[in-house]
C-alpha positions, 0 to 999 in steps of 0.5 A: 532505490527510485532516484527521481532525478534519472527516472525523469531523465529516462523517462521525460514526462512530456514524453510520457504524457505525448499520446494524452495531450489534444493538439489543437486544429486551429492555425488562426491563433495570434502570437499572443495567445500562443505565448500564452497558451506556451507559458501555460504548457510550461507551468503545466509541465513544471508542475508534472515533474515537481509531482512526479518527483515527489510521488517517485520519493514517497514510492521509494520510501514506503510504497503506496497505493493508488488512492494513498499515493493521491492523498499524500500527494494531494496532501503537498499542494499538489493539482488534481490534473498533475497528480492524475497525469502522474498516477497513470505514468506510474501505472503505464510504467508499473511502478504503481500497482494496488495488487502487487502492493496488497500483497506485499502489505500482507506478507508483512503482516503475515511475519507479524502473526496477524490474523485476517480481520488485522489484515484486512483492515491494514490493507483498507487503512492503506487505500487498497479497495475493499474488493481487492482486500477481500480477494487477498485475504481470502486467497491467503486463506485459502492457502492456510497462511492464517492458520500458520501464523495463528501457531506460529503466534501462540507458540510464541506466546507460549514461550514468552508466558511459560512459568506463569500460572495457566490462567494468567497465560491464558488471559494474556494470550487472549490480549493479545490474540485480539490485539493481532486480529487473531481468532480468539477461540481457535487461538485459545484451543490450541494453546490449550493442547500445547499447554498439555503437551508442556506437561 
């Protein structure tokens, strides 16, 4: 687990945001304004940390991509300039990445049986670009993890309807084959020669 309050203590967000941050090259300003301007730097820095911290809890929770991780934390009040200076720490650092979090989405998809259409949509519904959906669902492909879950799915199916009348089986896995995103008439010819080979 992500413990927000080490993380910053390791990590300090001012420390992090250092090579951002314009110094100014005017030695004229008065007390005032430096006070001012130091008031300023100290809501600034507050409102950083209360967006880090939060945005550490959400990426322990669940995880997120870049644009999901904006929305939530857009979502909690948060400013547009703190929630972009907290992404790109939280890229700098690693701990945000839309490819290695695609992947992982598509893994658990991938154990759910879910076919490509299902896959793809799951991962735009979590802000993963479509470019970078297309990409994984295509490497996938590639490497025959459908077509796996695809058997995988309707072997189950088949177990789960066994004693059925063949009909019935056959609507029954169709249901839920579109429900998995799963291809229908793919799905439906395998389930076909398993059926045969039950005989």
């Amino acid at each position: 687990m992500i413990d927000p309050e080490a993380f910053l203590q390791r990590h300090p967000v001012r420390e992090e945001m250092s090579g951002d941050v314009p110094t100014s090259s005017t030695s004229e300003m008065t007390p005032r304004n430096n006070a001012e301007g130091s008031d300023s730097s100290v809501e600034s820095d507050q409102e950083t940390d209360r967006c880090m911290k939060s945005a550490l809890r959400s990426l322990d929770a669940a995880g997120a991509s870049v644009e999901g991780l904006r929305k939530r934390l857009a979502s909690k009040g948060f400013e547009e300039e703190a929630i972009d200076k907290v992404i790109v720490i939280l890229q700098r650092m690693q701990l945000l990445d839309d490819e290695a979090f695609a992947r992982g989405i598509l893994s658990k998809c991938l154990r759910k049986m879910m076919g490509a259409s299902a896959v793809r949509r799951e991962l735009t519904s979590k802000g993963i670009e479509h470019s970078l959906a297309a990409h994984v669902v295509r490497e996938a492909e590639d490497r025959g993890d459908f077509e796996e879950s695809a058997h995988r799915f309707v072997e189950s199916m088949a177990r789960k309807t066994r004693g059925m009348e063949y009909a019935k089986r056959m609507r029954r896995l169709a249901s839920a084959a579109q429900r998995k995103g799963q291809p229908t008439s793919s799905v439906l010819e395998y389930a076909r020669t398993l059926m045969r080979e039950e005989q």
